[in-house]
C-alpha positions as CSV (number, residue, x, y, z in Angstrom):
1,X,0.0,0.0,0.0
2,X,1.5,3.2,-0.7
3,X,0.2,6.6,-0.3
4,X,2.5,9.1,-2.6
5,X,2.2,12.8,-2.3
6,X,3.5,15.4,-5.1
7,X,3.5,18.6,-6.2
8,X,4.8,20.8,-2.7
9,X,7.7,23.6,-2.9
10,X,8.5,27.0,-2.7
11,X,6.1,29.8,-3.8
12,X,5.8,33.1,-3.3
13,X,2.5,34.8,-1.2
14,X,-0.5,34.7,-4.0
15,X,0.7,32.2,-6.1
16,X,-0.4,28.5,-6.7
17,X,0.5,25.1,-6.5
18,X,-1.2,21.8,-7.5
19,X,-0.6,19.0,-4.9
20,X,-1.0,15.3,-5.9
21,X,-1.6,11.5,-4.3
22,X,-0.9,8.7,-6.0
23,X,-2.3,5.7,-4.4
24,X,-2.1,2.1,-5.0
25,X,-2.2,-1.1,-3.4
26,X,-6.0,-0.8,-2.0
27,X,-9.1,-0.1,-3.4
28,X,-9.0,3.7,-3.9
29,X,-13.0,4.8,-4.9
30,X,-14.0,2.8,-1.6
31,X,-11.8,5.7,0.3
32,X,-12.8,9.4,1.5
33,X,-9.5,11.2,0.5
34,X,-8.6,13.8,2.7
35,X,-5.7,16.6,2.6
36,X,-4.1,17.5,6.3
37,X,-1.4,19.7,6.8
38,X,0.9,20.7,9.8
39,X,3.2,23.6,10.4
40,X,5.8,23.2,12.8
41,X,5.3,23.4,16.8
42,X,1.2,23.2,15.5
43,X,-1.1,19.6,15.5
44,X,-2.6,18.3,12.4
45,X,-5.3,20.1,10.7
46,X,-7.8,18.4,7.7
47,X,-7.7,20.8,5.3
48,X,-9.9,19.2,2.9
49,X,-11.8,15.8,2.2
50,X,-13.8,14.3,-0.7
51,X,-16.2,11.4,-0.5
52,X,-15.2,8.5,-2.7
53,X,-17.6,8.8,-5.2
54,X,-16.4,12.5,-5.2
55,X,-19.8,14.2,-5.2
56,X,-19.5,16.1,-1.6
57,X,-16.4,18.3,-0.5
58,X,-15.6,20.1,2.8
59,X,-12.8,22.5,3.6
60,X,-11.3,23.9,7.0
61,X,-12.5,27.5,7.1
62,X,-9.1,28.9,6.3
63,X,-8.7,27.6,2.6
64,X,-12.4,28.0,1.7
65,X,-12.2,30.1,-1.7
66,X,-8.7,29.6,-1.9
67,X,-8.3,25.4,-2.5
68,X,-10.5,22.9,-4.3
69,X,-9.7,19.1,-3.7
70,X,-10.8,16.7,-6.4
71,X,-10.2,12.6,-7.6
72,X,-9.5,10.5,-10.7
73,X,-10.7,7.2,-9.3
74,X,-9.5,5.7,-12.8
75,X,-5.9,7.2,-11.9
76,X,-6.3,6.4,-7.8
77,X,-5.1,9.9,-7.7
78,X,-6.3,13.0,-5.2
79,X,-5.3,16.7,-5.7
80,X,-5.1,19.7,-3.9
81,X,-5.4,22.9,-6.3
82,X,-4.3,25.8,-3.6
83,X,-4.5,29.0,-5.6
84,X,-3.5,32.8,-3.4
85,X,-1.4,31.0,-0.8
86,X,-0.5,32.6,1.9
87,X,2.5,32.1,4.7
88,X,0.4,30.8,7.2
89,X,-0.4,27.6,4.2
90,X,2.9,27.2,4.8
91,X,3.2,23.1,6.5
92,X,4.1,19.7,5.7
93,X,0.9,18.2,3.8
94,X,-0.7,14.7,3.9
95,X,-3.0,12.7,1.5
96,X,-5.0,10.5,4.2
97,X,-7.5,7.2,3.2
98,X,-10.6,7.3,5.3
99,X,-12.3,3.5,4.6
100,X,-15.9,4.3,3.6
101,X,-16.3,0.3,4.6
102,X,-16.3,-0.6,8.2
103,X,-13.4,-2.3,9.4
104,X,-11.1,-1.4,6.1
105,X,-7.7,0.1,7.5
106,X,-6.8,3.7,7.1
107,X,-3.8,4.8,5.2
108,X,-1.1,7.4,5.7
109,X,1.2,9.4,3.0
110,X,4.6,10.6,3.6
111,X,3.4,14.3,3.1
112,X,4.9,17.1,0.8
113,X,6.5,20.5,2.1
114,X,4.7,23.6,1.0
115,X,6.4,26.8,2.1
116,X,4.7,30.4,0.9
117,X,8.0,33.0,1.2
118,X,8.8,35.9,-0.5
């Protein structure tokens, strides 16, 4: 199972960056994909999370406007478009399987940096 995040770096305040997870090794459209994200010294915050037919989103308060989450179940990929970033987007991010089956496990990525500097 493997849980492969892409896409993080260095950008300047307003800009954009399109973050990717790759999954494989479990049955991806039977997971909620979410995005979480934590800046140093701070706990883990969901930033985002699509059901897994992808037909209901939800966003943390922060990146409403701003970031859009959406899935290819044909690729078992998840993305995270985050357009007018700002430093406080800056974190470590994380692609995260939520089993829409009870009793399936839950998965983990390895996360991607994003830091907004000028």
């Amino acid at each position: 199972v493997q849980l492969v995040e892409s896409g993080g770096g260095l950008v300047q305040p307003g800009g954009s960056l399109r973050l990717s997870c790759a999954a494989s090794g479990f049955a991806f459209s039977t997971y909620h994909m979410n995005w979480f994200r934590q800046a140093p010294g701070k706990g883990r915050e969901r930033v985002a999370v699509i059901n897994y037919l992808g037909r209901s989103t939800n966003y943390a308060d922060s990146v409403k406007g701003r970031f859009t989450i959406s899935r290819d179940n044909n690729k078992s990929t998840v993305y995270l478009q985050m357009n007018n970033l700002k430093p406080e987007d800056t974190a470590e991010y994380y692609c995260y399987a939520a089993p829409a089956r009870a009793n399936d496990p839950d998965y983990w990525g390895q996360g991607t940096q994003v830091t907004v500097s000028s």
